[in-house]
C-alpha positions as CSV (number, residue, x, y, z in Angstrom):
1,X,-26.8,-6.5,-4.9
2,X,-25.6,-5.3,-1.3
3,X,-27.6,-3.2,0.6
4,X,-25.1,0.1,2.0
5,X,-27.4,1.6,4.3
6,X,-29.9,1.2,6.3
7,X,-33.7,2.7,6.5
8,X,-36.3,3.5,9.0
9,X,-38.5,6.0,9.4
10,X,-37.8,6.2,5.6
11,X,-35.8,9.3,5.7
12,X,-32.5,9.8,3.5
13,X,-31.2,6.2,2.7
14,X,-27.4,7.5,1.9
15,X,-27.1,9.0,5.0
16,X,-25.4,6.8,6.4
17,X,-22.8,5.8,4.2
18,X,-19.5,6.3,5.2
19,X,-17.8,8.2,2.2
20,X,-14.9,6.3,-0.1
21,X,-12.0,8.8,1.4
22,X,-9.6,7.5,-1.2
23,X,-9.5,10.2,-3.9
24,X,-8.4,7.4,-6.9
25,X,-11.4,5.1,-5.6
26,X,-15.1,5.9,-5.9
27,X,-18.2,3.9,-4.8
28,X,-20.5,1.8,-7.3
29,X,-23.4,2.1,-5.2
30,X,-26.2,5.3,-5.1
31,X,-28.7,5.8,-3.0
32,X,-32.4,5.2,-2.8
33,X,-34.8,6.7,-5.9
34,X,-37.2,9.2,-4.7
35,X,-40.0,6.6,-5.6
36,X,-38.5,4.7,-2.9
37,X,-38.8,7.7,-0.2
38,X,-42.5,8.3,-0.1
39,X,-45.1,7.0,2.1
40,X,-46.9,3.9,1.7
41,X,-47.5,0.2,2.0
42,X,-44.4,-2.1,2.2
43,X,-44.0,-4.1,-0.4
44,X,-41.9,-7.3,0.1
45,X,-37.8,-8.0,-0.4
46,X,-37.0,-9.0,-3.9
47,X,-33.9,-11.7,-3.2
48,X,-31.6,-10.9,-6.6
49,X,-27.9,-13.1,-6.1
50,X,-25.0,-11.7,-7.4
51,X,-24.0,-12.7,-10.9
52,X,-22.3,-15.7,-10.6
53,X,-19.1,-14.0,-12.9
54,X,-19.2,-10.9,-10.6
55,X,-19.1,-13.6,-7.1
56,X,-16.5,-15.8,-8.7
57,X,-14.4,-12.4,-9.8
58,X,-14.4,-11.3,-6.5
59,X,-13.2,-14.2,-4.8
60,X,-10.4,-14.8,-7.5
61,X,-9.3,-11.4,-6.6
62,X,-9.4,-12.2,-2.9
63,X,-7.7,-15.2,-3.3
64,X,-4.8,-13.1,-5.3
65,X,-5.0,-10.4,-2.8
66,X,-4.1,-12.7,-0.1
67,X,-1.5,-14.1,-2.0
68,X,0.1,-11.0,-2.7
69,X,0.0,-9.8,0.8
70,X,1.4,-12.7,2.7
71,X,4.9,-11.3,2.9
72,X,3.8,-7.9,3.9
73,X,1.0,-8.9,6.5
74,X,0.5,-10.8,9.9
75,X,-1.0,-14.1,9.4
76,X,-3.9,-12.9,11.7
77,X,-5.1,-9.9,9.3
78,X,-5.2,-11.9,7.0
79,X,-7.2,-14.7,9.1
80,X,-10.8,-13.7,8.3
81,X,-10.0,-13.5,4.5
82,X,-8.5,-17.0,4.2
83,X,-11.6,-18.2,6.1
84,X,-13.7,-16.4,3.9
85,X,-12.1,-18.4,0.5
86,X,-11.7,-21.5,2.4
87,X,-15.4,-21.5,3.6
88,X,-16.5,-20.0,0.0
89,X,-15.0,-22.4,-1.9
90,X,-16.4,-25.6,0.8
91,X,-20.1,-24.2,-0.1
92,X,-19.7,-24.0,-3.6
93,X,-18.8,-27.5,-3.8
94,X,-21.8,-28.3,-2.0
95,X,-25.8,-28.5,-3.2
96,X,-26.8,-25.0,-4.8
97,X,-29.7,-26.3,-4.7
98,X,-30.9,-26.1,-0.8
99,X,-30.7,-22.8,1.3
100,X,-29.1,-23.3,4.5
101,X,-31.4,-21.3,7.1
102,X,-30.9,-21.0,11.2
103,X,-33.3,-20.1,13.5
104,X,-31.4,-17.9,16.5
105,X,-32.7,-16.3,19.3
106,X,-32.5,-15.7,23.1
107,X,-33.7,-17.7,26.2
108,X,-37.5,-17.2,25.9
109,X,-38.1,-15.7,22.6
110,X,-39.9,-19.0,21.0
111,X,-37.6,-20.0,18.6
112,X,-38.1,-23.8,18.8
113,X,-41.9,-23.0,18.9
114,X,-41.3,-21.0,15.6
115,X,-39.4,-23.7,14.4
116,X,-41.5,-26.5,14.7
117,X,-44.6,-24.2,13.2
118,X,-42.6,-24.1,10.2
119,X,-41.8,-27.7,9.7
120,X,-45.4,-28.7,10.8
121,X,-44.9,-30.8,13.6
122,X,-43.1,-30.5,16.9
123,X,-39.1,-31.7,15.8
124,X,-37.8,-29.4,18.7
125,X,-38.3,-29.6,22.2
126,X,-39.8,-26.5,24.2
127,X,-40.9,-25.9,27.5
128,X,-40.5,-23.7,30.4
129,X,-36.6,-25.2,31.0
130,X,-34.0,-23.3,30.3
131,X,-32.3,-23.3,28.1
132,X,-34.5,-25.5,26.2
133,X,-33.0,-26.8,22.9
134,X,-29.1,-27.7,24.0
135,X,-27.6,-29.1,20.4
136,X,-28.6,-28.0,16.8
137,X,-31.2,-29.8,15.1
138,X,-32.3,-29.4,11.4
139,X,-34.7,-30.2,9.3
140,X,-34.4,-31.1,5.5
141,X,-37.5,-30.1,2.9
142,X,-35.5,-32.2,0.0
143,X,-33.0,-34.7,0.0
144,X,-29.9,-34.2,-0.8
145,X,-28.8,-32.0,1.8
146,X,-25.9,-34.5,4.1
147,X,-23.1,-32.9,2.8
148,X,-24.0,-29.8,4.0
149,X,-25.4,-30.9,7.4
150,X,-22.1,-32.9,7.7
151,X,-20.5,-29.4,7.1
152,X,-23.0,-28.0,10.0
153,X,-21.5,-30.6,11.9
154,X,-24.9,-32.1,12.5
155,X,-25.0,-36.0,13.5
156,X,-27.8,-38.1,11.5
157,X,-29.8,-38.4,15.1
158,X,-30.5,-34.6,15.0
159,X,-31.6,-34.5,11.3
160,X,-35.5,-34.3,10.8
161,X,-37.9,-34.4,7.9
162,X,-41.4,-32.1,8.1
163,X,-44.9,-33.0,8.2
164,X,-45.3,-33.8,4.8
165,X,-48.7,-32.8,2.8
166,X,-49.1,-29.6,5.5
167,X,-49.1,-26.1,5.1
168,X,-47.7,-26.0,1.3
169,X,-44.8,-27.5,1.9
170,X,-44.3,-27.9,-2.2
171,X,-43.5,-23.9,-1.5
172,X,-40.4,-24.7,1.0
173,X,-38.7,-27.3,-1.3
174,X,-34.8,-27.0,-0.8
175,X,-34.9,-25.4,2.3
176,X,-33.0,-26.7,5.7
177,X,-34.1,-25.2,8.4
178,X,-31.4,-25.1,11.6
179,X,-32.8,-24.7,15.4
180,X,-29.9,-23.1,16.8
181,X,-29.6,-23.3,20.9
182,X,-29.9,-19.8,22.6
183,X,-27.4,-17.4,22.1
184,X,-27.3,-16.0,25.7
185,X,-27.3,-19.5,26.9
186,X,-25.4,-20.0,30.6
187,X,-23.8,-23.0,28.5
188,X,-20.1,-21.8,26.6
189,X,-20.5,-24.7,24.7
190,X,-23.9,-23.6,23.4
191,X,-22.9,-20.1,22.7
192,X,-19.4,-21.7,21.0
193,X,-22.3,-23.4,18.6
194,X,-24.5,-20.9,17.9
195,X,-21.2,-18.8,16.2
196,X,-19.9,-21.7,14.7
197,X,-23.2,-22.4,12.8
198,X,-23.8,-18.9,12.3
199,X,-20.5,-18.8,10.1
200,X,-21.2,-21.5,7.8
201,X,-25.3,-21.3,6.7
202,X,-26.5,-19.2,4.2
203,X,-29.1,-17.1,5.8
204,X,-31.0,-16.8,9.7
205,X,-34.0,-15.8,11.0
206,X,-33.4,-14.0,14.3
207,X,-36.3,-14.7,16.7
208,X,-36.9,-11.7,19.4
209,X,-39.6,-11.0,21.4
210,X,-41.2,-8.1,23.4
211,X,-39.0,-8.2,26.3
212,X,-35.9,-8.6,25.1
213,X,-35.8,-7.4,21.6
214,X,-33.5,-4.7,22.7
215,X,-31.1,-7.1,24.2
216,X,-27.7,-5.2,24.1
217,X,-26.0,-8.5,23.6
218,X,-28.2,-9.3,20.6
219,X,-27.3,-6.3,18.7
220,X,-23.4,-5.8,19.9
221,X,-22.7,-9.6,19.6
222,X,-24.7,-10.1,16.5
223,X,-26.8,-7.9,14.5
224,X,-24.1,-4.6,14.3
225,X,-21.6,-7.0,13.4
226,X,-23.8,-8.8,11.0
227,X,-25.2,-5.4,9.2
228,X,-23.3,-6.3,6.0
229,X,-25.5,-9.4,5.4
230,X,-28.6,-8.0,6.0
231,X,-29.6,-9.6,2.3
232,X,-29.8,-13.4,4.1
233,X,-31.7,-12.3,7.3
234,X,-34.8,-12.0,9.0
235,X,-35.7,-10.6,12.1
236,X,-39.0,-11.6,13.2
237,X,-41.2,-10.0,16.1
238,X,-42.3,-13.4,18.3
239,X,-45.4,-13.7,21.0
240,X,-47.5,-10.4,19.2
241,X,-50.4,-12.3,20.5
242,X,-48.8,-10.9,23.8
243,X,-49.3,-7.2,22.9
244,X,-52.5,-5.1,23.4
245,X,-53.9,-2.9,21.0
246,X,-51.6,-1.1,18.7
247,X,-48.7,-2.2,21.0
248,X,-47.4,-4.6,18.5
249,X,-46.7,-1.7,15.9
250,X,-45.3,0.3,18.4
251,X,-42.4,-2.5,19.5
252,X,-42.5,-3.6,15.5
253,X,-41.6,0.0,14.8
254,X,-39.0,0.7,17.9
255,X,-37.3,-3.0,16.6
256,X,-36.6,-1.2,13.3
257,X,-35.4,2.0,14.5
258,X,-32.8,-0.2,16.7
259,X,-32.1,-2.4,13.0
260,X,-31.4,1.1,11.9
261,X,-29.0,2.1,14.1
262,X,-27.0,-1.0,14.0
263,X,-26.6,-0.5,10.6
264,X,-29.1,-2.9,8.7
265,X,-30.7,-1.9,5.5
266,X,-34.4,-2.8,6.2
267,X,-36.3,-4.8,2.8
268,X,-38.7,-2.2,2.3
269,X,-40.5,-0.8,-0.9
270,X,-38.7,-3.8,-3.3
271,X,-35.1,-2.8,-2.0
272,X,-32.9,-5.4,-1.3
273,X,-32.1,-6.1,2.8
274,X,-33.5,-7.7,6.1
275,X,-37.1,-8.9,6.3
276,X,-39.1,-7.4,9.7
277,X,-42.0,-9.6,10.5
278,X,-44.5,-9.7,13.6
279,X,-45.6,-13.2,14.1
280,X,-46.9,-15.5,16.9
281,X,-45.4,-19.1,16.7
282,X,-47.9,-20.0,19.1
283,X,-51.2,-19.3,17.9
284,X,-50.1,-19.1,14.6
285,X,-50.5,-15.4,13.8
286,X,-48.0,-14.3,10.6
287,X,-46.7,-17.8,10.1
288,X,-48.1,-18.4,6.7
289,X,-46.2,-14.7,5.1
290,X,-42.8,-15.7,7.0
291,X,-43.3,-19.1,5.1
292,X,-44.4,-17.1,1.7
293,X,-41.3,-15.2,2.3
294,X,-39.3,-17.7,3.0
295,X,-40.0,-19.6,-0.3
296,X,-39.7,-17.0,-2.4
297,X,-36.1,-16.5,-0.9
298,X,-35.6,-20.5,-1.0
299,X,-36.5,-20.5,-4.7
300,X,-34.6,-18.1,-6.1
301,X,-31.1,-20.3,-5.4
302,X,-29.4,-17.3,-4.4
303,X,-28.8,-17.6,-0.5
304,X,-25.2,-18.9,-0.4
305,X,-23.9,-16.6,-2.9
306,X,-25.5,-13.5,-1.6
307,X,-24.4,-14.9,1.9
308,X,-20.6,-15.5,0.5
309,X,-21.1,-11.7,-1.0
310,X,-21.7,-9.9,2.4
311,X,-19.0,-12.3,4.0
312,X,-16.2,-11.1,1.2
313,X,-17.6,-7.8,2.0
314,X,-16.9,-8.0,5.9
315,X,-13.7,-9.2,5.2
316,X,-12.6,-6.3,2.8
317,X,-14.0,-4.0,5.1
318,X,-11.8,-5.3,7.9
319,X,-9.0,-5.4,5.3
320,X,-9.9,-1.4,4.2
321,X,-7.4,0.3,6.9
322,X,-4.4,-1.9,5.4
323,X,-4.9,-1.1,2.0
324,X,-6.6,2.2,1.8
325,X,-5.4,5.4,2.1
326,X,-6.8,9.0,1.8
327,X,-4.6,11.1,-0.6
328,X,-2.5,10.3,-3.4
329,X,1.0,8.2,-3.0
330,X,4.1,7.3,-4.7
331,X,7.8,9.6,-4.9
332,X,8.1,12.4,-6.2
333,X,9.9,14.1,-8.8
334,X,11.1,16.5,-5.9
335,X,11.9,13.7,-3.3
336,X,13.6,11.9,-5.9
337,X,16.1,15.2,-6.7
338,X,16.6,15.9,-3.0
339,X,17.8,12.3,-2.5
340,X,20.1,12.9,-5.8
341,X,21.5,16.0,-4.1
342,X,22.2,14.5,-0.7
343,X,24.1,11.9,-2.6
344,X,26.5,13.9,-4.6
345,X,26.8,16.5,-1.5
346,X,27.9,12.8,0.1
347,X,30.3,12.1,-2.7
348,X,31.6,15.4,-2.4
349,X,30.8,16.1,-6.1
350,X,30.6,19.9,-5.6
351,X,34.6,19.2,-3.8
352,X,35.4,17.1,-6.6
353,X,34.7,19.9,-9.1
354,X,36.4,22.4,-8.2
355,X,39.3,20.2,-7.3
356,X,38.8,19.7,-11.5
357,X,39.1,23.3,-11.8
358,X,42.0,23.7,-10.2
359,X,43.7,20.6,-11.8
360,X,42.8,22.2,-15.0
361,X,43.8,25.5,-13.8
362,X,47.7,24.3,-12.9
363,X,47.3,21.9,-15.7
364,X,47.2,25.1,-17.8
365,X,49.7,27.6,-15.4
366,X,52.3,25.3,-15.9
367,X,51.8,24.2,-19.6
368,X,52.0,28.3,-20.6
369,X,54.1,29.6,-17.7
370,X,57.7,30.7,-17.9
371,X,60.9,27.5,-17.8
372,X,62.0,29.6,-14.8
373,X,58.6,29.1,-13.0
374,X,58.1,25.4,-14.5
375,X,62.0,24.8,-13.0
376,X,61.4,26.1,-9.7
377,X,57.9,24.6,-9.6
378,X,59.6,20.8,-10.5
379,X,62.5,21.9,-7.7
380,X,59.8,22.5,-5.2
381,X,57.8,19.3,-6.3
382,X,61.1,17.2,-6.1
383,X,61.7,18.5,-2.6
384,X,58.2,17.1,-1.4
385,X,59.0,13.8,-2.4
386,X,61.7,13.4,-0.3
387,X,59.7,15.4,2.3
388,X,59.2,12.9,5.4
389,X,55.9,14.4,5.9
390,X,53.2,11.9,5.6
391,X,50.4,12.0,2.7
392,X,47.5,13.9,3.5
393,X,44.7,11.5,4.7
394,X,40.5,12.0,5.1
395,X,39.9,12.7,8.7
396,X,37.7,10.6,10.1
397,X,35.0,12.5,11.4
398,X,34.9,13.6,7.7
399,X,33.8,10.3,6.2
400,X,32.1,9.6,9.6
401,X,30.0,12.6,8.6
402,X,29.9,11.6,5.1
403,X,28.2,8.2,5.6
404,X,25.5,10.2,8.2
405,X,24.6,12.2,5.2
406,X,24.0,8.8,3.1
407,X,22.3,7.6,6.0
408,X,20.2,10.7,6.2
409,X,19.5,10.3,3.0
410,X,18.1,6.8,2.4
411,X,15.7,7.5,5.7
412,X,14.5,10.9,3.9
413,X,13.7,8.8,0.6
414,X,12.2,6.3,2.8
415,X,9.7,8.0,4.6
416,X,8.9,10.1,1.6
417,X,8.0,7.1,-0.1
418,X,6.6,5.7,2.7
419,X,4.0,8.8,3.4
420,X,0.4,8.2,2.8
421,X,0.8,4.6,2.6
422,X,-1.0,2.3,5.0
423,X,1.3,1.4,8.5
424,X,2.5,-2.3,7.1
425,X,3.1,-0.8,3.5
426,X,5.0,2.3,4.7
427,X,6.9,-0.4,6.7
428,X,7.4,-2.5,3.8
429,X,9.0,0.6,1.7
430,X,10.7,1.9,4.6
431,X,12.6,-1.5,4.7
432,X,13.3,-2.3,0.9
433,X,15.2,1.7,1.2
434,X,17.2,0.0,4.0
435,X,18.2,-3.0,2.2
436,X,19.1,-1.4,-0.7
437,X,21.4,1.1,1.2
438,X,23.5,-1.4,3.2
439,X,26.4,-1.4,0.5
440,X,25.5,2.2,-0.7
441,X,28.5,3.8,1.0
442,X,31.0,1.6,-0.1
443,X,29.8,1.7,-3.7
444,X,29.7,5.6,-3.6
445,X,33.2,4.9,-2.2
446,X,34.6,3.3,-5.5
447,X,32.7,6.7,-7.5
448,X,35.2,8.6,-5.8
449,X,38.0,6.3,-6.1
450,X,37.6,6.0,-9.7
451,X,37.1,9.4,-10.0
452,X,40.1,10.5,-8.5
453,X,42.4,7.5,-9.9
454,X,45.1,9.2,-12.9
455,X,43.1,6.5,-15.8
456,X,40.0,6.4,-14.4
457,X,40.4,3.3,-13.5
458,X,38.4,1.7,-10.3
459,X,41.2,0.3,-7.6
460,X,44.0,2.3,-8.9
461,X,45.2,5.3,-8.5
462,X,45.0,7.3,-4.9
463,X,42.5,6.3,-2.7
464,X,39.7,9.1,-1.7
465,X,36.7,7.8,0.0
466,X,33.0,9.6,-0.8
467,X,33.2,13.0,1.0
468,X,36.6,14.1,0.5
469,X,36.2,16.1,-2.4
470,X,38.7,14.2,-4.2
471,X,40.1,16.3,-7.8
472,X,37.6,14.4,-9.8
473,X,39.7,14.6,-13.2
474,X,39.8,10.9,-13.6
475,X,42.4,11.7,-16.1
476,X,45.3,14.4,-17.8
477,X,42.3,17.2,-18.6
478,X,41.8,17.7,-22.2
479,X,44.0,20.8,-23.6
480,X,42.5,23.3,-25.7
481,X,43.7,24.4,-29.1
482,X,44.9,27.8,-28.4
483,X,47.8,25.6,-25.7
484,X,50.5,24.8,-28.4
485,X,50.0,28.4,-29.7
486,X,50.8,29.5,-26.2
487,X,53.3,27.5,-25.2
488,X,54.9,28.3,-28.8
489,X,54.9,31.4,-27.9
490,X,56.2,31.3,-24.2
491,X,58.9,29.4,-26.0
492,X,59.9,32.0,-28.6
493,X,60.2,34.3,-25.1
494,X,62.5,32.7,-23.4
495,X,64.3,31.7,-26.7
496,X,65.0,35.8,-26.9
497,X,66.1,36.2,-23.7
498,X,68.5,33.0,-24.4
499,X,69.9,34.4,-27.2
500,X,70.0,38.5,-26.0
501,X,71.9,36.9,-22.7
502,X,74.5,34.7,-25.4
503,X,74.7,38.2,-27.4
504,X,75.5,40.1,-24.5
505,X,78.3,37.3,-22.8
506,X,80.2,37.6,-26.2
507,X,80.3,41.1,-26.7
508,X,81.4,41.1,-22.9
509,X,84.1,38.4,-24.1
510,X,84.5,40.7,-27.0
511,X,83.8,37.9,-29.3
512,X,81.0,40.0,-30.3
513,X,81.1,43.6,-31.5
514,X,79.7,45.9,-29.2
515,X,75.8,46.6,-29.5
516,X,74.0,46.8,-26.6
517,X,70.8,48.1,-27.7
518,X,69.7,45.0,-29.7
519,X,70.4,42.3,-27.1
520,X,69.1,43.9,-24.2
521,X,65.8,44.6,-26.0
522,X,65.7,41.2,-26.6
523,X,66.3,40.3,-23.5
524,X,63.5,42.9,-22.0
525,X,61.2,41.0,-25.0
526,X,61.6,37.8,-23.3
527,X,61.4,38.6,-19.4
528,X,58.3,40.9,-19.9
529,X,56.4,39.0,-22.4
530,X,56.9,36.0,-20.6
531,X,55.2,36.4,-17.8
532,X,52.1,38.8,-19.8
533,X,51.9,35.2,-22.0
534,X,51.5,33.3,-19.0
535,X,49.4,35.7,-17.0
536,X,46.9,35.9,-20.3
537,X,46.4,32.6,-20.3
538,X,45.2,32.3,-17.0
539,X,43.0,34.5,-17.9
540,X,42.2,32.6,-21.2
541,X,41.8,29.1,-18.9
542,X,39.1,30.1,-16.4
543,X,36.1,29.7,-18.7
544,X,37.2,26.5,-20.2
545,X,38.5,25.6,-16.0
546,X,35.0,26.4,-14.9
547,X,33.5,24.2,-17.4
548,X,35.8,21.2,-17.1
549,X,34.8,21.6,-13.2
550,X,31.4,21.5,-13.5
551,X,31.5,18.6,-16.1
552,X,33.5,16.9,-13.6
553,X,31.0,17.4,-10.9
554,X,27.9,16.7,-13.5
555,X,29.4,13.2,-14.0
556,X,30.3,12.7,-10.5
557,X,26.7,13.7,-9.1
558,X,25.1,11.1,-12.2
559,X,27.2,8.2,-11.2
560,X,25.8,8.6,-7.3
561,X,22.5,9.8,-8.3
562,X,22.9,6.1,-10.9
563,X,24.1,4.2,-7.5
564,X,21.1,5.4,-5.6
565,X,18.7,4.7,-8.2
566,X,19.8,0.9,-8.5
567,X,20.4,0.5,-4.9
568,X,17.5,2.1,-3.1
569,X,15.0,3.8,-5.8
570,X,14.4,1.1,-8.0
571,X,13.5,-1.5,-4.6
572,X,11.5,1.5,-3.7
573,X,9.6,1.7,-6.5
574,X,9.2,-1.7,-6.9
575,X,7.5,-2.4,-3.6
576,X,5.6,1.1,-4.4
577,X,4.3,-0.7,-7.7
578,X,3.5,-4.1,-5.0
579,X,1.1,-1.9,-3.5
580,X,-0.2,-0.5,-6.2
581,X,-1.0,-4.4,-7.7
582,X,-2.6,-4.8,-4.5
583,X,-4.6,-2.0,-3.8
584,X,-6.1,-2.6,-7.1
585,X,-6.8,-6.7,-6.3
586,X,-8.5,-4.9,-3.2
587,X,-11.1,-2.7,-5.2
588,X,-12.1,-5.4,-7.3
589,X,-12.8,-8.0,-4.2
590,X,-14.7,-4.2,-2.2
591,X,-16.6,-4.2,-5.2
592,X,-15.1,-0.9,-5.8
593,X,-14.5,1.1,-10.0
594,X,-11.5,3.0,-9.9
595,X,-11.9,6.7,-11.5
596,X,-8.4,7.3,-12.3
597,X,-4.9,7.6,-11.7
């Protein structure tokens, strides 16, 4: 039960409650019942400790948040939270049965008086020097209680028992009372114990009086910070006996309008949150209902874990900015194709397929075309081989530019990833898109070798590194059925012109009887339908070119897209899915419900 807000002059109680801007995450906790809003005499705090599954959840889930984070965090954001488990666990080995309270308060505000009222006789010096009390002392109601005095860091010679058979003090059984020195003390070393105690008991009872109850110091230093555990305090109003008149509502009244704006939820009408009291230690004025109050807080054994509560909710509302972010995160289906496409634009894929083309394109021209074309073709081919010329090479500013691309491209995914996430997440994605892409250009740099080599083969065949636009085949391309028809038929041509040319020679010989009209129409067959055979299947060879180009740069653009996926996406998303784990360990320690995905 944790109070959210706080109330004064009992006007909205949600007010000020600062909205869950996370749009997955919403808050368990509502606002005060109308009941709650209307005028009337204050009835006292009911003290209700968390469930003891609920506590022990939450600190599971702390202890697993911690642990899930220490390789993405700085030991020192993590700092509070570890003392937070390591503290929680060191009181819950410790007596449940005894509630840990400290008295605190400034030079002058009567704390020791207030102190030694409680336990019945004077265990605490006072007087006019200041500052008065220099050293913690406590008093014990049970026995029982050394372990966690040694845990105050209390010697045995500052440990005091109360007047016994005095002021009910069957009512205060458990209780250990601390007298804190003052917090504004002149003394460091009395300040350093004041907030050393302060962390460890279960609940305190801020003393303030009429002069200095507005003490910036008191409420920077202490109460603001402190608004989270306004369940395990009270703040009483010392030396009323002081005030004329009405006076002593009128400072009561200003001392809870200054609670309010430090952000404690006051206990008013049954709701959970600080006790405000007016008392006078001194003539005994209030005493008796901060003792009532006190044991009906003492006797319900809930102190520590209400106190470990609000100290696991200070700590994940220090955590909050590293895990908790405004909008929806994670990579997109539309980052995910961009970083595809700068890949194979990388690779060269679109280069590579229509290199395909073309390969498929000659593959066909010189299966269909004329033997005088395929002669001249093999003459010219021969010729280049004994060519001194060297063999054409990837400029370097080419892959230079090719490996900025991939470069470009792994930052792009990064920070896409990256966006919306907290600063040391984003970092941590940013990073695990880096690591993966250190041997990214190299392995897009066998993609094109193997799909370049004559076999397909990886390591064979020439050498063209990502970029180049190498042809991509990986391979003789695949013939169509219609090729043996054509080449048949390109065949038969130049068979005609073979034989009209031998029928002309012998009737030139006159081996031969003289008819020129037959060979010479042969002859005119095989020139003319020669080239028309070869120039229709060009024609016939762009569609299926096309296609075998685009396969080609299909299964080129897969393979990189494949590469980036292992190398970069998949460490992406896994550290992606880190955060998610954690994010989720952190709204069950918040004491947050998720709404949805």
């Amino acid at each position: 039960m944790r109070a959210v807000t706080a109330v004064t002059d009992h006007s909205d109680h949600t007010e000020r409650a600062e909205p869950w801007d996370d749009g997955l995450i919403a808050r368990r906790a509502g606002g005060l019942p109308v009941e709650a809003l209307e005028t009337g005499p204050m009835s006292p705090a009911t003290y209700e400790a968390p469930p003891e599954g609920e506590l022990k959840q939450r600190l599971d889930s702390l202890r697993e948040l911690v642990g899930l984070s220490r390789t993405r965090l700085d030991g020192a954001t993590l700092a509070e939270a570890g003392r937070v488990l390591d503290e929680a666990a060191a009181r819950r080995r410790l007596s449940a049965r005894h509630t840990v309270v400290a008295v605190a308060g400034a030079t002058g505000s009567g704390k020791s008086t207030l102190f030694n009222a409680l336990a019945g006789v004077p265990l605490s010096e006072t007087g006019l020097r200041r500052p008065t009390t220099s050293a913690p002392i406590a008093c014990s109601w049970t026995d029982g209680a050394a372990g966690l005095l040694d845990r105050l860091g209390i010697p045995g010679r500052s440990r005091r028992r109360p007047l016994q058979g005095q002021h009910g003090d069957a009512t205060l059984d458990g209780l250990v009372l601390v007298d804190l020195p003052d917090h504004d003390s002149a003394a460091p070393a009395h300040r350093q114990q004041v907030d050393r105690v302060l962390a460890l008991v279960d609940a305190v009872i801020w003393v303030v009086d009429p002069e200095k109850y507005a003490d910036a110091m008191l409420h920077e230093r202490y109460l603001r910070p402190m608004a989270g555990h306004a369940e395990v305090m009270f703040v009483v109003l010392n030396q009323v006996d002081r005030l004329p008149g009405d006076a002593a509502e009128q400072v009561l009244d200003d001392l809870r309008r200054l609670l309010d704006e430090d952000g404690i939820a006051l206990g008013e009408h049954g709701e959970p949150g600080a006790t405000v009291l007016p008392l006078s230690a001194l003539t005994g004025e209030g005493v008796g209902e901060l003792r009532e109050s006190l044991g009906q807080f003492t006797a319900e054994r809930g102190a520590a874990a209400r106190r470990i509560a609000a100290d696991i909710d200070a700590a994940a509302d220090q955590l909050r900015p590293v895990y908790a972010v405004g909008r929806q995160t994670g990579l997109s289906e539309a980052a995910r194709e961009e970083f595809a496409d700068r890949l194979a634009d990388a690779v060269g894929a679109a280069a590579a397929g229509q290199a395909a083309e073309r390969a498929w394109s000659r593959g066909a021209n010189k299966a269909c075309g004329t033997p005088w074309l395929r002669l001249w073709r093999w003459y010219e081919d021969q010729r280049s081989l004994t060519s001194p010329a060297a063999a054409p090479s990837v400029p370097p500013d080419e892959e230079a530019t090719a490996r900025q691309r991939v470069e470009h491209a792994v930052r792009a995914v990064g920070d896409a990833a990256a966006t919306g996430l907290p600063a040391a997440w984003g970092q941590a994605v940013r990073e695990a898109a880096a690591r993966g892409a250190e041997g990214l250009p190299e392995a897009l740099d066998e993609l094109a070798v193997e799909a370049d080599s004559p076999d397909g083969g990886v390591g064979r065949g020439s050498v063209v590194p990502y970029g180049s636009g190498g042809s991509g085949c990986g391979g003789r391309p695949p013939r169509p059925g219609w090729w043996p028809v054509a080449v048949l038929v390109q065949v038969s041509m130049t068979v005609l012109q073979v034989l009209g040319g031998l029928w002309l020679l012998g009737q030139i010989v006159g081996v031969v009887p003289p008819n020129l009209g037959v060979p010479v129409l042969m002859m005119l067959t095989g020139i003319v339908g020669g080239p028309c055979v070869e120039w229709s299947c060009r024609l016939a060879a762009k569609g299926p070119a096309r296609r075998y180009g685009h396969e080609a740069e299909r299964r080129l653009r897969d393979a990189a897209a494949a590469c980036g996926r292992a190398r970069v996406l998949d460490p992406v998303a896994a550290e992606l899915l880190r955060y998610r784990e954690v994010r989720e360990q952190y709204v069950r320690v918040a004491g947050f419900s998720t709404t949805g995905r």
